[in-house]
BAKE-973306 format. One record per atom (N, C-alpha, C, CB): x, y, z. Coordinates in pm, whole numbers, plus 50000, padded with zeros to 5 digits. Glycine has a CB too. Layout:
N
XYZ ...
//
This chain:
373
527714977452065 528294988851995 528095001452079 527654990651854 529035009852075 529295020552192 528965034452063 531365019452286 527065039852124 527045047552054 527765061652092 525915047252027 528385073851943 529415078551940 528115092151916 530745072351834 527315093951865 526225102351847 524585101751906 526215101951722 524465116551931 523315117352027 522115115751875 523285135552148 521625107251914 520155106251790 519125111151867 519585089051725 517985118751778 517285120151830 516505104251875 516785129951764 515735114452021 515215104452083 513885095352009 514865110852208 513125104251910 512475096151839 513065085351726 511715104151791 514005084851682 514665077151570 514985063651668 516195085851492 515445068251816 515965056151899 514985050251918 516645057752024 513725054251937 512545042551946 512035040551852 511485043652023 512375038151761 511845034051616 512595020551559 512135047151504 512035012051506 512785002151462 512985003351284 512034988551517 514244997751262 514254999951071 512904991351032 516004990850967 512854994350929 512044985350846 512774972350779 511454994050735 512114961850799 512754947950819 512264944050648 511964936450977 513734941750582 513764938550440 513584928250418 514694940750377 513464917250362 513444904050347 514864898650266 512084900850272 515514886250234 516414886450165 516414885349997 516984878250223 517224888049930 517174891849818 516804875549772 518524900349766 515874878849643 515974861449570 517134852749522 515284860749443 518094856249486 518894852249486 519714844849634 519244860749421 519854851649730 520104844449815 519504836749891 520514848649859 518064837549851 517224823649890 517254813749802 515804825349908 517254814249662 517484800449626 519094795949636 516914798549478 519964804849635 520994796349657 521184793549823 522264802649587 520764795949893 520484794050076 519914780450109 519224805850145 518544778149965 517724769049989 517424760649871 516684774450043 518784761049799 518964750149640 517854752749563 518934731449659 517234764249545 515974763849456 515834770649354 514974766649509 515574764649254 515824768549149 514794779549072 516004757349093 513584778449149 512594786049120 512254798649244 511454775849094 511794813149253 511384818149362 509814824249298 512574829149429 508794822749394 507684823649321 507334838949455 506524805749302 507894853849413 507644864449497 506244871149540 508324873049444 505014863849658 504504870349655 503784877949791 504084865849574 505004884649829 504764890349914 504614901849942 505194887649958 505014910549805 504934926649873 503874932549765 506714937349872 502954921249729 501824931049635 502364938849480 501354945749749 502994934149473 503504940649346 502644935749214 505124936649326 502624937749131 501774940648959 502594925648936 502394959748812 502154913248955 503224903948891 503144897648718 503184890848992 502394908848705 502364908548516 503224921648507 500444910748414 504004926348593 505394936648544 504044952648487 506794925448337 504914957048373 504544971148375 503984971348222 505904982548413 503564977748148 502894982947972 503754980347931 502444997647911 503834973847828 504794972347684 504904990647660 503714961247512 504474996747673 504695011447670 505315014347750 503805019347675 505555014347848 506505019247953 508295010247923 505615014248129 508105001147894 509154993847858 509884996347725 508724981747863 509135003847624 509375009247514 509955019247557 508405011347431 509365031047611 509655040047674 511345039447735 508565040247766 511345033347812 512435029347896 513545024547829 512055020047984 513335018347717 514695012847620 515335023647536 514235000847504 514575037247545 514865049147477 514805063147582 513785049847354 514075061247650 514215071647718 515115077947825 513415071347750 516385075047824 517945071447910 518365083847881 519155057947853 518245091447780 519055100247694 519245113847760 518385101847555 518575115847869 518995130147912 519015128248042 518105142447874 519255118348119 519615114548244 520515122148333 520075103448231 521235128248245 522405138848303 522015151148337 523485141848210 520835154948293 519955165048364 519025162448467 519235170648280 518935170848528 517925172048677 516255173948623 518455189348790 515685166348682 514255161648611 512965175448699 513785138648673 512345176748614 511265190448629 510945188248782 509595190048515 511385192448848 511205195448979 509695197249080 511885206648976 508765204648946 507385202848960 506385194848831 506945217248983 507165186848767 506785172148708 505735177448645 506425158748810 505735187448543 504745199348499 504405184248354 505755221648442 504915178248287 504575168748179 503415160948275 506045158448115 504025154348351 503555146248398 501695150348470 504745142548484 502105162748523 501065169248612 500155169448503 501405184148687 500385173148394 498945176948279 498695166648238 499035186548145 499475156948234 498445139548203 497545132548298 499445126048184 498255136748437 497665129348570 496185141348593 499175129448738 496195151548546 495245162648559 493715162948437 496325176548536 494505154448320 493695154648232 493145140548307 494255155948075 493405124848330 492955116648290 492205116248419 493735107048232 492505122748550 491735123648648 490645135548682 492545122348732 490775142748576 489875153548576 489755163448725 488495146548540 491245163848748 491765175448838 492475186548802 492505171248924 492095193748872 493235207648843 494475202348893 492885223848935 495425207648799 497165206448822 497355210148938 498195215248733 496825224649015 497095229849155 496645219749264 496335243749177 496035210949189 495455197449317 496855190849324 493945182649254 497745188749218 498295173649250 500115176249319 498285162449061 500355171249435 501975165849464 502285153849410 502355163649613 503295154349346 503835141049332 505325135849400 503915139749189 505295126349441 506425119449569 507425110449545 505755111249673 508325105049592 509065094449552 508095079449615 510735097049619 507265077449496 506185071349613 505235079249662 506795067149737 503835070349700 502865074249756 503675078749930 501645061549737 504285069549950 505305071650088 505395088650115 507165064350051 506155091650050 506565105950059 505665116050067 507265109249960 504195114249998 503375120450012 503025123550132 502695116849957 502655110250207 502845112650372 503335116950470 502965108150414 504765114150411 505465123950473 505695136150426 506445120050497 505605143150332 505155158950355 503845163950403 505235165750234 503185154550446 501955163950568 502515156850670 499905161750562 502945148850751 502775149650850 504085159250878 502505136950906 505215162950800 506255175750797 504955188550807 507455176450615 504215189850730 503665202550710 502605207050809 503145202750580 502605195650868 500515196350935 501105194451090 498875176550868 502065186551112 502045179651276 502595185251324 502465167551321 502455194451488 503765197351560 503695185951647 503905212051640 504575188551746 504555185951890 503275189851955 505655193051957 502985170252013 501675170452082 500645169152031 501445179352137 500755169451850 498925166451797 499265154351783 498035173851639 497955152351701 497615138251714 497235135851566 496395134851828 497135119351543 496195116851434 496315102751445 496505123351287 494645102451405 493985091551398 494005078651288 492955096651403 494495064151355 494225059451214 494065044451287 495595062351075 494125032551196 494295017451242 495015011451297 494325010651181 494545002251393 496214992251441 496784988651342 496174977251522 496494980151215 497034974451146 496324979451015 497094961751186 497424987550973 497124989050858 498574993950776 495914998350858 498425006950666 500215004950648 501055014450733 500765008250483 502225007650829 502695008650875 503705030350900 502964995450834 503985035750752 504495049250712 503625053250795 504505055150565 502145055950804 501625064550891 501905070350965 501105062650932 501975056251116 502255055651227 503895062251272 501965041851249 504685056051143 506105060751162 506325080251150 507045051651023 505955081751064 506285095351022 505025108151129 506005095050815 503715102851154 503465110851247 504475111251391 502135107651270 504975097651421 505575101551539 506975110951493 505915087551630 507795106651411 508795112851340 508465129951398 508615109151158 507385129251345 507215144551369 506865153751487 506375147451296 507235140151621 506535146151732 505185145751742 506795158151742 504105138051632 503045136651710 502315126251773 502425140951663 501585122451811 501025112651883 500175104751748 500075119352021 500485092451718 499595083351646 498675075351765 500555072551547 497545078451747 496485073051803 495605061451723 495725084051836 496215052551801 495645036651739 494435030151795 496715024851765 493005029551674 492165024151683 491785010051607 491575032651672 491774999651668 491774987051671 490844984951513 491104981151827 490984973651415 490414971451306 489084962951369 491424964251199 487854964351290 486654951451339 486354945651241 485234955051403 486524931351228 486594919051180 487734924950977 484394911251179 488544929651080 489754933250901 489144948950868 489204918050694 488424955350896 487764963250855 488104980750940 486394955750868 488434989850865 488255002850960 487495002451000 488225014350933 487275004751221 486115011951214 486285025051283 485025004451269 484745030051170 484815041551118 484255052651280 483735041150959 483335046451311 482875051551409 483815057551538 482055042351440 485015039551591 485425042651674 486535054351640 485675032051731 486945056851490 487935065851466 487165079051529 488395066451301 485805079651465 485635093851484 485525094151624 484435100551409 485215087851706 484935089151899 486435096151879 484775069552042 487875091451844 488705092051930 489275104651869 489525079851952 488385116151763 489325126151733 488755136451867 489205132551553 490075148551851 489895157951976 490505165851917 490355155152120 490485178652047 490925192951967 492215189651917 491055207652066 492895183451972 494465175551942 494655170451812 494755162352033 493395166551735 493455158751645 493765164851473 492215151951670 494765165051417 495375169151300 495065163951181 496535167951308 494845152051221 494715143751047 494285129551104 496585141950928 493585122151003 492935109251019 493485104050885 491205109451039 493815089650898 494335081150771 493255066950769 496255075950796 493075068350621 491875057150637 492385053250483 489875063150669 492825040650478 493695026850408 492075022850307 494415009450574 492095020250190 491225021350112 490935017150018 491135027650096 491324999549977 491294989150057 492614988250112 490844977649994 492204982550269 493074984150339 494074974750374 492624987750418 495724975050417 496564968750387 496974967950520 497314972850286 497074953550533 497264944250501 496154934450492 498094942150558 494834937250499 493564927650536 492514927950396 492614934650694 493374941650310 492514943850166 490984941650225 492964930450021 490694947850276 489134949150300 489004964050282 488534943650457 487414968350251 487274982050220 485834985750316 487134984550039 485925001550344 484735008850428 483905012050326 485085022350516 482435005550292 481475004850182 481165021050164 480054994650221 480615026550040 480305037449988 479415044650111 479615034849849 478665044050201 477515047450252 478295053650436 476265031550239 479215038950475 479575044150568 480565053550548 479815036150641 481455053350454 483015064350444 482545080250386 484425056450294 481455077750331 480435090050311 480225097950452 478875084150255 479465090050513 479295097050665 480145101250736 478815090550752 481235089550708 482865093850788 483245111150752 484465081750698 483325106450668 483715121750515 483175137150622 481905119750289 481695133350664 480655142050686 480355149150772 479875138350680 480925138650898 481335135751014 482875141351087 481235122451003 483475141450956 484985145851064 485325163651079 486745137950969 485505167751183 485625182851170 485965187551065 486395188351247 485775197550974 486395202550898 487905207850879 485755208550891 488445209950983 489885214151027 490585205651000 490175217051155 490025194251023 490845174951049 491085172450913 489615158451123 492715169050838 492735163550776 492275148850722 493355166750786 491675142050614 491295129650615 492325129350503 489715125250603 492895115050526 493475111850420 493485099450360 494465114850434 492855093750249 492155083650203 493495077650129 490755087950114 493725066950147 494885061750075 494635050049950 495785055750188 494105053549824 493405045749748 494675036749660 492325055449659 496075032849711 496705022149692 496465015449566 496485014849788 495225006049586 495334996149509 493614997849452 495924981449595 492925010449445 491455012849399 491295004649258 491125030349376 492835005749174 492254997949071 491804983249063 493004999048987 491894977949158 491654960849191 490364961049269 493004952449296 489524973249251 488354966749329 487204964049225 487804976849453 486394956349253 485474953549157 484224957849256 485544937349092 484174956549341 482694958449440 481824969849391 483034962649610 480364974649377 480014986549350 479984991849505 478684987349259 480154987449581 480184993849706 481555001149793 479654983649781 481965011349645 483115014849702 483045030349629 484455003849669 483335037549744 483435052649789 484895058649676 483855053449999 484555059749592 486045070849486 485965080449549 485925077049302 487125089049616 486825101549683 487595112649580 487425101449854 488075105049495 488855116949426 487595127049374 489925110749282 486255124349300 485165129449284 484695137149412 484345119649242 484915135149525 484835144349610 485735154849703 484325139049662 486575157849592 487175166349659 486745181649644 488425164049629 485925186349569 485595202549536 484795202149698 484305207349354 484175191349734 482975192349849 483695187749971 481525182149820 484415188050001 485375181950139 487015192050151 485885160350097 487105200650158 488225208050186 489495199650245 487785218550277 488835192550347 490025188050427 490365172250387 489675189650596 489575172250241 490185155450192 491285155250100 489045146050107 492555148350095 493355143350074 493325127049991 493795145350183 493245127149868 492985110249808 494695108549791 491815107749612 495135098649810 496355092149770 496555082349634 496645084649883 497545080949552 497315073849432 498825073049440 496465080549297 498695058049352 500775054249365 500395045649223 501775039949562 501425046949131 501845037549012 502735028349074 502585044948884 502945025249176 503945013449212 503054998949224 504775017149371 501734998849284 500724985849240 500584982949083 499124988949294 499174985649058 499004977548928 499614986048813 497384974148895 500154997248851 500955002948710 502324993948687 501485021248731 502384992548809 504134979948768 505384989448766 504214970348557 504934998448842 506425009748860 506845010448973 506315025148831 506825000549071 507434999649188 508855003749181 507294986949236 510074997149098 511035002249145 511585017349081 511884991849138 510675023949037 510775037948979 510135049049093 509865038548825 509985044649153 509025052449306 508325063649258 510055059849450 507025063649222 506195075949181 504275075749215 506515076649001 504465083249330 503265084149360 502915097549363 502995077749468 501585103149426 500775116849406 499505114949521 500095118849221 499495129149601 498065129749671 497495142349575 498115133549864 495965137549548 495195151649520 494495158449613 494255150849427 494575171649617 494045177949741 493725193349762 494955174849837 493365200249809 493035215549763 494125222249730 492385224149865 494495233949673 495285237149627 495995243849721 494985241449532 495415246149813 496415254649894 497155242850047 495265271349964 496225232950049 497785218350097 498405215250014 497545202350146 498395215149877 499375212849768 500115220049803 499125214149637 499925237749816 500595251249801 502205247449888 499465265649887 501225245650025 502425241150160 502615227350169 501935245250323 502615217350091 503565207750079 504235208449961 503095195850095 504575218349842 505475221849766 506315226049822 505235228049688 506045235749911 507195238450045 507895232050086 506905240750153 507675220650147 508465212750208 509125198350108 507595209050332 508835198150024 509105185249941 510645185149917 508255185049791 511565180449906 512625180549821 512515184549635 513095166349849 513395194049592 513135195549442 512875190849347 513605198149400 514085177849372 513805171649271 513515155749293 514815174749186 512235157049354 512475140949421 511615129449374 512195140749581 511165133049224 510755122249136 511605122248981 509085124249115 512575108548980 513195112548869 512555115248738 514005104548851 513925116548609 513145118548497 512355108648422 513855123148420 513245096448477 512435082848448 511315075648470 512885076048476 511235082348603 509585079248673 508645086648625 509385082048827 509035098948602 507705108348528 507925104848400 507695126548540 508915099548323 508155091548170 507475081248170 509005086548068 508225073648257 507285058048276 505915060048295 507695048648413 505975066548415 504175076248436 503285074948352 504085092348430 503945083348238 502965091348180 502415075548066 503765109048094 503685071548023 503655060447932 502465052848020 505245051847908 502445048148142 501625042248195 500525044748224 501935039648260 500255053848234 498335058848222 497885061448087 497865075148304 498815061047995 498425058547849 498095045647826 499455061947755 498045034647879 498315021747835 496545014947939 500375015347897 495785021947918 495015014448039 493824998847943 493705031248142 494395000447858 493894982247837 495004973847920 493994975247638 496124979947881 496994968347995 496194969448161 499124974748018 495934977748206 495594979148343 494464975348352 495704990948399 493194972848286 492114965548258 492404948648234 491514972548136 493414948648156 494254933148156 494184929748292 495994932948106 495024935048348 495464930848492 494074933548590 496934941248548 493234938148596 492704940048738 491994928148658 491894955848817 491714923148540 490364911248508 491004900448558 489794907448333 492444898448564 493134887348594 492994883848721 494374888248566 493494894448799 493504898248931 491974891948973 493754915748950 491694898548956 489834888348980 489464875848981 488794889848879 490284870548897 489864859248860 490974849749012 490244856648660 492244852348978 493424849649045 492304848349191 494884863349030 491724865049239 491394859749370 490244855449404 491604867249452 489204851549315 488374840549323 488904824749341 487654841749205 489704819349248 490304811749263 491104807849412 490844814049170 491844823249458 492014814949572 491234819449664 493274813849621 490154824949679 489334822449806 488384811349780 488514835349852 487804807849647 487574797949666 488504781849705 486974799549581 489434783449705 489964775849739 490184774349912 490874777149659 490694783749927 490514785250075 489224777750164 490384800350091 488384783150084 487214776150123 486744762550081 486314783550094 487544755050011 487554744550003 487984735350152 488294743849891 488854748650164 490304737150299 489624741950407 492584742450323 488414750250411 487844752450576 489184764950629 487934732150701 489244770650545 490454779750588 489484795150566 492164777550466 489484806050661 488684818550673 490054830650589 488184821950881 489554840450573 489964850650494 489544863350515 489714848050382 490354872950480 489424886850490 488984888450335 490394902550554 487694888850299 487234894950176 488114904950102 486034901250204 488894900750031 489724907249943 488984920449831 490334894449860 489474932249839 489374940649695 490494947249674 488274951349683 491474943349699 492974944549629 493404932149575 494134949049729 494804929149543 495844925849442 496314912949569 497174941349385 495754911249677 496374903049817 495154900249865 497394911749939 495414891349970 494584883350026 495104878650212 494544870649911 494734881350303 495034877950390 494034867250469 495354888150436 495194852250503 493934839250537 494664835750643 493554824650417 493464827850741 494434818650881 494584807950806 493624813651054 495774805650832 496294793050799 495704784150919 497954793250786 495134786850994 494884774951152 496624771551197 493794753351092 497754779051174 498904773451229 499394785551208 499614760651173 500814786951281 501364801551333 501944806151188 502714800951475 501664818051152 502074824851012 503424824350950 501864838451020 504254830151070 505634823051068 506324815351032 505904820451120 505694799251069 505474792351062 505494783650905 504754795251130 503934795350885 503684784550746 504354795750632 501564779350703 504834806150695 505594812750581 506804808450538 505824824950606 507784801150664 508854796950650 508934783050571 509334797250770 507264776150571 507264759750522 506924762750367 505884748050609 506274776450345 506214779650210 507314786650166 505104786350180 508244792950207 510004796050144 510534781750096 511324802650291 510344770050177 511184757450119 510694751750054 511644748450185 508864756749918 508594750649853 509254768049718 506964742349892 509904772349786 509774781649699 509104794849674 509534776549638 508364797249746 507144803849763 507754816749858 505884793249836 507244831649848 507654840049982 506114846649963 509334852749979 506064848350114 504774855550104 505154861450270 503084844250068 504144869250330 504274873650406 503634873850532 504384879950364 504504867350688 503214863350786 502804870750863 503314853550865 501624870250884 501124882050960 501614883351160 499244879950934 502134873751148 502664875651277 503024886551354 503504870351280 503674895151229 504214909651277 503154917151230 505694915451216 501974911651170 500924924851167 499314925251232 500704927651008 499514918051346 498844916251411 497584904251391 498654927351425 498364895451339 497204882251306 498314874451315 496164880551143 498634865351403 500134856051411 499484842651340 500884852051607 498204834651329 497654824551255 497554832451113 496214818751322 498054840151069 497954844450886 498924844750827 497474857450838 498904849350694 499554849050573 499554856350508 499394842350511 499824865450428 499084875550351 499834868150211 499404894750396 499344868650137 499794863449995 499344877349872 498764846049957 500514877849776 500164884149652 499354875649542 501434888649593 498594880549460 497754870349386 498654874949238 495714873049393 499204861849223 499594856049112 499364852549000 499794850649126 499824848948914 499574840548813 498834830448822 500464836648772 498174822348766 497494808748758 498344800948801 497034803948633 499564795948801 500814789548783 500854792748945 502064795948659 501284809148959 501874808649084 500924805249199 502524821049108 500014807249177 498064809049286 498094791149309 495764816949131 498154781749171 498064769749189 499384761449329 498204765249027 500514770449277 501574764449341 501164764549465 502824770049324 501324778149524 500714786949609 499924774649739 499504797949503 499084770449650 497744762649698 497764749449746 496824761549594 499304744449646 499484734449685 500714733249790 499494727649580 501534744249802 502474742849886 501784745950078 503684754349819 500364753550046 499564755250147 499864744150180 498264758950139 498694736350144 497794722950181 499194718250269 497124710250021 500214712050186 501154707150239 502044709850371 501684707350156 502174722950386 502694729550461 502074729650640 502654741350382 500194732650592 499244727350712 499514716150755 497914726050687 499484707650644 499644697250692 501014684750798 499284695150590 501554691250721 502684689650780 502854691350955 503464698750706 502834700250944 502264711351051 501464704151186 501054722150964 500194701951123 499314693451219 499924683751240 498054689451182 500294675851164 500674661451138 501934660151276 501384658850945 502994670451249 503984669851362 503344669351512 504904682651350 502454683651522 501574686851614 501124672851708 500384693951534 500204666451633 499834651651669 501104645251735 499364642551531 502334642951670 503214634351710 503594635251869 504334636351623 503334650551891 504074656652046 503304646752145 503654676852096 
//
């Protein structure tokens, strides 16, 4: 194709983000009558009977342009987190959040610090912005914390630290991310991305939203698209001093959380026995499969999210494609820097069992050919 427009030069080295195909055209691709989705971490017990109530009635003024500074929404997310309103942005998505600092914070030539593998927006939108993403390698699934701080410099703008971190759902224990905290210049943005905080059970885990009066330059991230079950309503929020709120109100688009997402919202942090439902499940779900894992001599990263990332002992690819033809999608780490993994969403009982058994089979298979060569 004979390009007709000059793009900028950063967009040309960037690759899209690679969708997967819709379910529907995998089971009719691959005669299956069942698709068991668990690959992108999603809430697979869906969203509150409140939000769904909500939603069967709440259509009615759609034809208007939704509060631009999500002022309903802001005094529920302010009461139940015990922040000031001047703390909170809210985004189309936790996504967007990101990208209004690295719009607000990055020129040309800074820098910021974060993981090889972790979620991917970071890396994209600091360069977006002309700055340098500086990639420090994960140790054993894990931030480390140390080598981040070696590699900040006067250059250095902002640090992103994944919380439990994605794709390896492992977390930096209360004691070291403290020091991190303590440790990073004051100037240096930190920005803690707490994703999926409601799925951790460990007591060895650092809440930073409680520390924000004592850290100026901390930034906590929070998204209802995990265990709230509002993924396809896109509504996330960073809390943060009031005056990075101030200048990323600046730059945000007006109206760029609909009216639907800030009802669902609100319906959804009203509902937290359902969200207590789900993270007890969730627990259980990923006991089940790490113990299982460890049944098959198969290694894992210690899970405290909603996912689980394991070597299969065979190329991820591989056993992702041998688990699509039992039905199954999950996601191989091939492209995220572990080509022997898998990352799986934790399921249902039903789906975790399938899951387990389309493994086994799939290894096996696998080896079994292997041998034949």
């Amino acid at each position: 194709m004979v390009v007709k427009f000059k793009t900028r030069k950063r967009v040309e080295e960037i690759a899209p983000y690679v969708l997967g195909k819709s379910m529907e055209d995998i089971k009719t691709e691959l005669g299956l009558s069942e698709i068991r989705k668990l690959s992108e971490n999603e809430n697979i017990y869906g969203c509150s009977p409140r939000v769904k109530a909500y939603l069967s009635t709440g259509g009615a003024d759609i034809y208007l342009y939704p509060d631009g500074m999500a002022q309903e929404l802001k005094n529920k997310t302010s009461e139940f987190f015990n922040v000031r309103q001047e703390q909170l942005v809210f985004g189309n998505g936790s996504d967007e959040v990101i990208r209004l600092l690295t719009r607000a914070y990055i020129n040309e030539g800074d820098e910021a610090v974060m993981a090889d593998v972790t979620f991917p927006r970071y890396q994209t939108n600091v360069f977006l912005e002309g700055g340098t993403p500086v990639i420090v390698p994960l140790a054993e699934g894990v931030h480390d914390l140390k080598g981040m701080l070696d590699k900040i410099t006067d250059k250095t703008r902002m640090v992103f630290v994944c919380n439990p971190n994605n794709p390896t759902g492992t977390i930096n224990g209360k004691a070291e991310l403290r020091n991190f905290l303590e440790s990073v210049p004051s100037h240096v943005l930190v920005i803690v991305d707490e994703a999926y905080v409601e799925y951790v059970t460990t007591d060895d885990y650092l809440h930073c939203i409680p520390l924000l009066d004592q850290f100026d330059n901390l930034i906590v991230l929070r998204t209802f698209s995990k265990i709230y079950g509002l993924a396809g309503l896109r509504v996330g929020f960073g809390v943060m001093n009031e005056e990075i709120a101030t200048q990323l109100t600046k730059v945000k688009d007006v109206f760029n959380v609909s009216r639907l997402a800030q009802g669902a919202a609100i319906a959804a942090m009203e509902d937290q026995e359902f969200i207590q439902q789900c993270a007890a499940m969730n627990e259980q779900g990923r006991n089940y499969l790490q113990t299982e894992f460890e049944k098959m001599g198969l290694s894992y990263f210690p899970s405290q999210s909603n996912f689980i990332m394991v070597d299969c002992g065979i190329r991820g690819d591989i056993a992702a494609a041998g688990l699509l033809r039992h039905g199954i999608i999950v996601r191989a780490g091939t492209l995220l820097g572990y080509p022997t993994t898998v990352r799986v969403t934790i399921g249902t009982e039903k789906d975790n069992q399938t899951f387990i058994q389309g493994l086994k089979q799939v290894i096996a298979k696998e080896k079994e050919g292997s041998h034949g060569n």
